[in-house]
C-alpha positions in Angstrom: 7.9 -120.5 -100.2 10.4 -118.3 -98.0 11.8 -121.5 -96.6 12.7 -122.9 -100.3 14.3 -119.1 -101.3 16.4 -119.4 -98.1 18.1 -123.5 -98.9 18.3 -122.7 -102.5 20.5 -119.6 -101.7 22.5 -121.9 -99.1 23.3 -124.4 -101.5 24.5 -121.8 -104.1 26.8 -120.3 -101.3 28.4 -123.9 -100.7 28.8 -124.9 -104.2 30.3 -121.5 -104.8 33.3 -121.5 -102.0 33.9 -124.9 -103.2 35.2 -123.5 -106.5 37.1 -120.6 -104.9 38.4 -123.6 -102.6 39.3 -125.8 -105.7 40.9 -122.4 -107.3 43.2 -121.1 -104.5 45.0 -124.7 -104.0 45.6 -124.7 -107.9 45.9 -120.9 -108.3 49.9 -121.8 -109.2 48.7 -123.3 -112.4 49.0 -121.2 -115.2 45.4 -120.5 -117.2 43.5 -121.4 -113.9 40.9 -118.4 -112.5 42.5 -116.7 -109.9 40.6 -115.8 -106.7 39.7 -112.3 -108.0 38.0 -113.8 -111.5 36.3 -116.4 -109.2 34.4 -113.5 -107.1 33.0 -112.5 -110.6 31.9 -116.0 -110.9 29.4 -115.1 -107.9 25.7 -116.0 -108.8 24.3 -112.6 -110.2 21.0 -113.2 -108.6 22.4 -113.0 -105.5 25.0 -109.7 -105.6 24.4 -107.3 -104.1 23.1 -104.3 -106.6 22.2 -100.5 -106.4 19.4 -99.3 -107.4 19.9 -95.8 -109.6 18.2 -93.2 -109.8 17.0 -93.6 -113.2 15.8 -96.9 -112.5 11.6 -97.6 -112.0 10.3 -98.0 -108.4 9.5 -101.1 -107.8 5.7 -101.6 -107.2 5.1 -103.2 -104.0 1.9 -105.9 -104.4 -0.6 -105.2 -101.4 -1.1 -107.4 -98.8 -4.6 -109.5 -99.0 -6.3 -108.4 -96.1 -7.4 -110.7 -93.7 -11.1 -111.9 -93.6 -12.6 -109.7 -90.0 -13.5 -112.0 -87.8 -15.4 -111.2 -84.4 -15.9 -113.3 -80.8 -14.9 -117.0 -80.1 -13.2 -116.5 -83.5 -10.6 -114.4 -82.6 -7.1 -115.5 -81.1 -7.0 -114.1 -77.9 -4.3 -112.0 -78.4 -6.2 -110.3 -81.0 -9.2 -110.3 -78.2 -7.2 -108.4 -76.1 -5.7 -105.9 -78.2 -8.9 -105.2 -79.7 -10.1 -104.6 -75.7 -7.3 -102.0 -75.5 -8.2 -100.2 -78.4 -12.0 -100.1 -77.3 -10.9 -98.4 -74.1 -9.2 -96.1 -75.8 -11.3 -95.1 -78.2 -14.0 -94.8 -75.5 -11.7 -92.3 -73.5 -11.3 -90.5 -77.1 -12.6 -86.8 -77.4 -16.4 -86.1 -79.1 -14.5 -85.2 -82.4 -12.1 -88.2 -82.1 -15.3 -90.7 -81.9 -16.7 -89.2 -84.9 -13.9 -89.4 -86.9 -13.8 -93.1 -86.1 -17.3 -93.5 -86.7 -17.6 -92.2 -90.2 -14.9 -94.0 -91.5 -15.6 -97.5 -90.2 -18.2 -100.3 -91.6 -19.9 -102.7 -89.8 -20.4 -106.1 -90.6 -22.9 -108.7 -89.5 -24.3 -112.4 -89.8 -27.2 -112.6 -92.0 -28.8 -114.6 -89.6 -29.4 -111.8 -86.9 -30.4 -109.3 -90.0 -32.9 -109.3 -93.1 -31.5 -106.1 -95.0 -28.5 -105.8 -97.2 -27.8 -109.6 -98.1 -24.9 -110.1 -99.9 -23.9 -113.4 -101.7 -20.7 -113.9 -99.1 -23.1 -114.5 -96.7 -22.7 -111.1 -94.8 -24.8 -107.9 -94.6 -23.3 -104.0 -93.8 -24.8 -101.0 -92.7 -23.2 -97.5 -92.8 -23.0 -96.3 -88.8 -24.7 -93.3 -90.0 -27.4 -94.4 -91.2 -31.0 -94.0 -89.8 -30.9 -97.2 -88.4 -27.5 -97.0 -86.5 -26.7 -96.9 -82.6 -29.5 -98.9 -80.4 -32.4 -99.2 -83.2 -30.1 -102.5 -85.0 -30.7 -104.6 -82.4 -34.2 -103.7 -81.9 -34.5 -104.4 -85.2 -32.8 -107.9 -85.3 -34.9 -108.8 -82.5 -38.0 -108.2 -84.6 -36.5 -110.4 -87.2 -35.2 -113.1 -84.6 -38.6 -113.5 -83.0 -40.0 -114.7 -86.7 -37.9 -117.5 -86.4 -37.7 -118.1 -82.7 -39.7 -120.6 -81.2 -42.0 -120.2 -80.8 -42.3 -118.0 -83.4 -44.1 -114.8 -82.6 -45.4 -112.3 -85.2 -45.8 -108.7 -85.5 -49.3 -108.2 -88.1 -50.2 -104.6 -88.6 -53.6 -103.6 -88.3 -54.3 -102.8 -91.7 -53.8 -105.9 -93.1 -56.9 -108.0 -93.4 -56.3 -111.5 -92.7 -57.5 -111.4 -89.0 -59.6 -114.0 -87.4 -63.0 -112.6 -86.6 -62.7 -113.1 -82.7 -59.7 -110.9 -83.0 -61.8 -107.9 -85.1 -64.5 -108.6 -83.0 -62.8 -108.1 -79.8 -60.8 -104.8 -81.8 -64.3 -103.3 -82.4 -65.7 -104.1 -78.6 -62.6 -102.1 -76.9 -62.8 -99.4 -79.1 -66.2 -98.6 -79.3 -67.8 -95.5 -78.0 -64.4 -93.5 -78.6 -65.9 -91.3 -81.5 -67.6 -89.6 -78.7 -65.9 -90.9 -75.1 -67.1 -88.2 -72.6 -70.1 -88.3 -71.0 -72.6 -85.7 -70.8 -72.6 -84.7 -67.7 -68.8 -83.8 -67.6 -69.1 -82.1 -70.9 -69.7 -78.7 -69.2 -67.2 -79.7 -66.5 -64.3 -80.1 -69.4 -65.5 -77.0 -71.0 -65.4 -74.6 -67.8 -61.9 -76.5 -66.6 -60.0 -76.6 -69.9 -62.1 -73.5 -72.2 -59.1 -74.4 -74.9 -59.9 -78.4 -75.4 -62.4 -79.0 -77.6 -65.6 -82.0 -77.6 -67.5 -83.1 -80.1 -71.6 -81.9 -79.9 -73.7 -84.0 -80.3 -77.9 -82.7 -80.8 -79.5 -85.5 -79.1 -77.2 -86.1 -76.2 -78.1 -83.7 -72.9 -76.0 -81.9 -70.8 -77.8 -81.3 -67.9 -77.8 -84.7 -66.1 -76.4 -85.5 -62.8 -73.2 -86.6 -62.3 -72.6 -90.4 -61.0 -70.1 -92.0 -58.5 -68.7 -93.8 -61.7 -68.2 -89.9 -63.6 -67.1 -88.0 -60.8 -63.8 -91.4 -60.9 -63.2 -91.2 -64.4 -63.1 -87.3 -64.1 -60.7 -87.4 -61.0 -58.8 -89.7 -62.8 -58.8 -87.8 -66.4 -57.8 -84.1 -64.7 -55.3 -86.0 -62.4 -53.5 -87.5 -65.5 -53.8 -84.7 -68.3 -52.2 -82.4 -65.9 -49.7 -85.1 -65.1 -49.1 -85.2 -68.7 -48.7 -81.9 -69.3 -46.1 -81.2 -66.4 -44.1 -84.4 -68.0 -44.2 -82.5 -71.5 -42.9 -79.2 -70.2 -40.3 -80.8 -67.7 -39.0 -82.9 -70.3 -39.5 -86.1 -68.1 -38.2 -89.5 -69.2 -39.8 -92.7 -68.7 -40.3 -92.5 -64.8 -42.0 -89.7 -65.0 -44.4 -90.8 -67.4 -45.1 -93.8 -65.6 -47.3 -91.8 -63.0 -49.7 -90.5 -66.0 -50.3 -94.2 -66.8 -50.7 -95.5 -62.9 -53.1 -92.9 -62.7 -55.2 -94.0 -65.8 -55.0 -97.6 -65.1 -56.6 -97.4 -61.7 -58.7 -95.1 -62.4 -60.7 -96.8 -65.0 -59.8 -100.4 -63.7 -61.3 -100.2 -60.1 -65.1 -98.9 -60.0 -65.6 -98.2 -56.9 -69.2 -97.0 -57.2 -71.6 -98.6 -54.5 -73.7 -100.5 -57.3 -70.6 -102.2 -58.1 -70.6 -105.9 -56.7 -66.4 -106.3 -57.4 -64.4 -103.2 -57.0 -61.3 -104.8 -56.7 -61.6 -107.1 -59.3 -58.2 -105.9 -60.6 -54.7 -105.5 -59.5 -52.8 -103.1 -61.7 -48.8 -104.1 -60.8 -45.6 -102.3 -60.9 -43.6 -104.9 -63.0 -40.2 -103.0 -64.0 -37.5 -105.1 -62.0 -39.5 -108.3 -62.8 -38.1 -110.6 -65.0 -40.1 -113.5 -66.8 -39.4 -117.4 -65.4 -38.9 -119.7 -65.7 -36.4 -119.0 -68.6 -38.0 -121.8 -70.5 -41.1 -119.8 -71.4 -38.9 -116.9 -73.2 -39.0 -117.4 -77.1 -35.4 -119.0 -77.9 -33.7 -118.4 -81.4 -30.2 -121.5 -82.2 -30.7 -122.2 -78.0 -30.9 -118.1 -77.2 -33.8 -116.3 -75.2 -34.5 -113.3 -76.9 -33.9 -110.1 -74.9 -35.9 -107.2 -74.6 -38.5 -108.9 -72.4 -39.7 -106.5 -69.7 -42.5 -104.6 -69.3 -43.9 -101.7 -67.2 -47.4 -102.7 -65.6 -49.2 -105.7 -65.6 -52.9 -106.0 -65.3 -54.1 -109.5 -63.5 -57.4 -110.9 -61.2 -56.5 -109.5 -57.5 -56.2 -111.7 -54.8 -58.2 -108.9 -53.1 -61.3 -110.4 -54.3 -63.1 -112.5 -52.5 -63.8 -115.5 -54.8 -60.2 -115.3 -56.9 -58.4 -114.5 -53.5 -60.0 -118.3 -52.6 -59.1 -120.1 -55.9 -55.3 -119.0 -55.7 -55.3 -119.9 -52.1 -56.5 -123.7 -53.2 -54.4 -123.5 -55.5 -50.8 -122.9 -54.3 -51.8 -125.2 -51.0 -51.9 -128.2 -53.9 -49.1 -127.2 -56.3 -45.6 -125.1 -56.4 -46.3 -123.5 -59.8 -46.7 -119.5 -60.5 -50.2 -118.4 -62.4 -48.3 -116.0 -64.8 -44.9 -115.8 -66.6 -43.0 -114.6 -63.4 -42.0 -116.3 -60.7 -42.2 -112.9 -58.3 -43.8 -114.4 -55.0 -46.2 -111.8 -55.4 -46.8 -110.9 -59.1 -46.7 -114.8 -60.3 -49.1 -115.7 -57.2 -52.3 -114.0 -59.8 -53.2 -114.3 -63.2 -52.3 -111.9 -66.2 -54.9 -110.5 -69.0 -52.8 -107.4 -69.8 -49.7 -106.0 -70.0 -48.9 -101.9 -70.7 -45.2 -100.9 -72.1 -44.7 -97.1 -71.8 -41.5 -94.4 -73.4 -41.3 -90.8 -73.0 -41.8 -88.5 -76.4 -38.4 -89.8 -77.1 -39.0 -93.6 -77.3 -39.4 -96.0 -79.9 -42.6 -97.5 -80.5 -40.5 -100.7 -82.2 -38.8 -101.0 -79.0 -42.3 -101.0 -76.4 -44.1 -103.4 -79.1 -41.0 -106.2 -79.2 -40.9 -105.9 -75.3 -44.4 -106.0 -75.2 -44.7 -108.8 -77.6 -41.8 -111.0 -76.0 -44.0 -110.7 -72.4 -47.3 -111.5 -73.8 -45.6 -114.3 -75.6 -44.2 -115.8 -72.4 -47.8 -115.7 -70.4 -49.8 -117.3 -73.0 -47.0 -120.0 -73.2 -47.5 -120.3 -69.6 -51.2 -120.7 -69.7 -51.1 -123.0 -72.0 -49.3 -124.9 -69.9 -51.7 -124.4 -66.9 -54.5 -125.4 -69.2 -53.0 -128.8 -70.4 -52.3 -129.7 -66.2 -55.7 -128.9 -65.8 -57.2 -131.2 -68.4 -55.0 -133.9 -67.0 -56.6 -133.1 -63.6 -60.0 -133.5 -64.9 -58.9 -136.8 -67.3 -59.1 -135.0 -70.8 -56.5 -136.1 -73.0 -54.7 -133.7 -75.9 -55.3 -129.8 -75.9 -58.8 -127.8 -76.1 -59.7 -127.7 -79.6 -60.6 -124.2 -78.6 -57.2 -123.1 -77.6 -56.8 -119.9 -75.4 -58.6 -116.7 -74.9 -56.0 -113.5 -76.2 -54.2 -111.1 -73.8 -54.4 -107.6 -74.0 -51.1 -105.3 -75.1 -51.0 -101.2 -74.6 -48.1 -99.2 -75.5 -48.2 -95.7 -74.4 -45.1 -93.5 -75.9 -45.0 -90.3 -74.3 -48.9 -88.8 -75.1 -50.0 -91.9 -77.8 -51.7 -94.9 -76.6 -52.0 -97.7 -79.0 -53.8 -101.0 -78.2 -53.0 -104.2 -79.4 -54.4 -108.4 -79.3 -51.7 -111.1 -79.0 -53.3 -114.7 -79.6 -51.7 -118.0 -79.5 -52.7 -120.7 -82.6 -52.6 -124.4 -82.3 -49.0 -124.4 -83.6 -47.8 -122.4 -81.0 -47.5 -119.3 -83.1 -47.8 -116.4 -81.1 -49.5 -112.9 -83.5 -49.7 -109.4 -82.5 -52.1 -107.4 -84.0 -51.9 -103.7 -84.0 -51.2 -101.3 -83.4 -54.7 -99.3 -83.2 -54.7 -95.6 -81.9 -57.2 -95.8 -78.7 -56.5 -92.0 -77.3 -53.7 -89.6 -76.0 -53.5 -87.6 -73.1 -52.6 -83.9 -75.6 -56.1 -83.0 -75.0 -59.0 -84.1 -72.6 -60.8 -85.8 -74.9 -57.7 -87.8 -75.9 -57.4 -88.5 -72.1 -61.4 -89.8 -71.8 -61.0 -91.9 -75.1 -58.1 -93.6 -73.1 -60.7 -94.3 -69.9 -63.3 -95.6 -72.4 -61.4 -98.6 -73.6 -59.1 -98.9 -70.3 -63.7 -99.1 -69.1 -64.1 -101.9 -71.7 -60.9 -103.7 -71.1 -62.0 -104.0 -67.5 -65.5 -105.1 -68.6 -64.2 -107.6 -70.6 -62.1 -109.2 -68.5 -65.3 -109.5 -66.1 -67.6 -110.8 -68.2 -65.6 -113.1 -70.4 -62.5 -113.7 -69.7 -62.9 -114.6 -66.1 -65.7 -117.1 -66.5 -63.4 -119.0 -69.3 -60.2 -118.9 -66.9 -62.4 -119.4 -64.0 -63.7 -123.2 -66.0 -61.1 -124.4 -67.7 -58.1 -123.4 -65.2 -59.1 -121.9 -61.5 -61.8 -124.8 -60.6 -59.7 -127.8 -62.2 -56.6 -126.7 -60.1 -58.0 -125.7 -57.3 -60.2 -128.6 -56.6 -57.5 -131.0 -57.6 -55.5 -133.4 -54.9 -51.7 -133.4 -54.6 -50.2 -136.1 -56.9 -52.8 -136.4 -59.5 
């Protein structure tokens, strides 16, 4: 449009000095225009006017703004200016940021949200909101892993469309929490910690002896309420916290009483710094692994035992493949049943249950995989019409302890149920209903689990030849 304005206004400027050409060779001629009536003849949307002051002022039209666009999108000019502008605003004052922050909206694909759809195919959030700052991406990770693959679900334990192995399994770990201490530490808790309470029971006696397996769970219990306590007071973050939970998990984990045939049956692992691998076995969303995938302890068979420390020896003399969903030389040499995800008081439960979820989600991918190389082994085509035994998920956020069941279907779906309160360490009888289940778990994982895993993936793959 400009360039049209600008020839159109040319041409009238040559067609006009043409005339006062033609005039000033003629201007002899009487009744010709003279060179000062030919300057009048001058185009009168092109002079030159002033504007007076009782004349309107002009309204100028505003600008259509450009449509925001964000990443690969951006020339890289823009990029880089809007780099510069980032530092700067990050060296601003407190008051400076918040300025900026109240006045600005965010915008985002609809694909990485589910709230605030608009028909233009974006959503927006106020920065202020109650869902601003590091709990969006949490939340866009909960709505990514829906639609990941595979897909992996979040089901709360209220709703009712469980299978019954999972309920089943629910009611086993949690049973015997109504009253979780037993009697003879009953007057030990009462003389220790006169301000916790218990609940009395007619028919139960107090005056028993105490066992090897009660004097543990009562180290253990003391060792981590005080723990928990101290953590409370001192304001601790997660690190600090992490010592109530080591404390509980091998306390309750390894039974160490002479009657017991396999006291280190478990291995309860420090797991931070450990990443899952390969990549492939991380849920993917449009080709990208979702993040958020770490957790804080894993619970697996020990190599310490005599009979598992021989399968897994078999086993990595015949094939270059980890047992879990890490390829750590020492945490992938055993296999997972249970994972724990722990926050200080401060946390986010959302946050421990999508980490947890994205790490249970990865091992039973990768036991599924060890499964279907072990029916090849043995000459059994397709998968096991019984699919795979659940792993076990705990969150603990600062003093709460929650317990959840992730199960794989034959699509590959991947469902965490929970979560389900199963104790906290604010009192001592919080801290004993914690020890009961963490009891259960471990009694579980003895007398079911292992005998399936044992079957249908230790004996195959350790028994197999190289090459078959």
């Amino acid at each position: 449009m400009a360039s049209k304005l600008k020839r159109s206004k040319r041409e009238s400027i040559h067609s006009w000095l043409d005339e006062v050409a033609d005039s000033l060779s003629s201007c002899h001629e009487p009744g010709v225009t003279g060179k000062q009536d030919m300057l009048q003849t001058w185009p009168q949307q092109h002079r030159k006017r002033t504007r007076s002051s009782m004349d309107p002022v002009p309204q100028r039209k505003p600008r259509p703004r450009a449509k925001k666009r964000s990443g690969s999108d951006m020339p890289e000019m823009t990029r880089k200016k809007a780099n510069i502008e980032g530092t700067e605003t990050s060296r601003a004052g407190p008051r400076d940021k918040e300025k900026a922050k109240s006045s600005q909206v965010q915008f985002e694909r609809v694909d990485d949200r589910d709230d605030h759809e608009t028909e233009a195919g974006y959503s927006y959030y106020h920065p202020e909101s109650r869902y601003s700052s590091g709990n969006i991406s949490i939340r866009r990770q909960h709505f990514r892993l829906r639609f990941s693959t595979p897909a992996v679900h979040f089901v709360p334990f209220g709703e009712q469309n469980r299978p019954q192995s999972v309920t089943e399994l629910f009611r086993d770990l949690i049973k015997g929490n109504e009253q979780p201490i037993p009697n003879s530490l009953r007057n030990l808790l009462k003389a220790r910690y006169p301000s916790d309470f218990t609940i009395e029971t007619g028919d139960n006696p107090t005056d028993v002896g105490v066992s090897h397996h009660d004097d543990q769970l009562w180290k253990a219990m003391t060792e981590a309420f005080n723990e928990a306590t101290k953590a409370q007071r001192r304001g601790y973050d997660e690190n600090g916290w992490s010592g109530v939970v080591k404390t509980l998990l091998k306390g309750s984990l390894n039974d160490m009483a002479p009657d017991n045939p396999r006291p280190h049956m478990f291995e309860v692992s420090d797991v931070q710094t450990v990443s899952i691998g390969p990549v492939s076995l991380v849920p993917v969303r449009h080709g990208c692994p979702i993040l958020l995938k770490k957790v804080d302890f894993s619970i697996s068979f020990s190599r310490d035992d005599p009979e598992i420390g021989n399968f897994y020896e078999n086993i990595h003399k015949r094939w270059d493949l980890s047992l879990s969903q890490t390829e750590d030389p020492l945490v992938g040499y055993e296999c997972q049943i249970a994972a724990i995800e722990i926050k200080s008081p401060d946390g986010i439960y959302d946050s421990s249950s999508l980490q947890l979820a994205t790490w249970l989600a990865a091992g039973l991918e990768n036991m599924r995989l060890l499964q279907a190389r072990a029916r090849e082994v043995r000459g059994i085509q397709g998968e096991d019409e019984n699919g795979l035994l659940p792993f076990i998920g705990i969150t603990a956020v600062g003093h709460v302890w929650s317990l959840h069941i992730a199960s794989k279907e034959k699509d590959g779906t991947v469902r965490l149920y929970g979560p389900l309160p199963m104790g906290d360490t604010c009192s001592g009888f919080g801290v004993f209903q914690i020890l009961n289940v963490l009891g259960r778990v471990r009694t579980w994982g003895q007398n079911v689990y292992f005998p399936w895993l044992k079957e249908n993936i230790l004996s195959p793959l350790a028994g197999a030849t190289v090459g078959v």
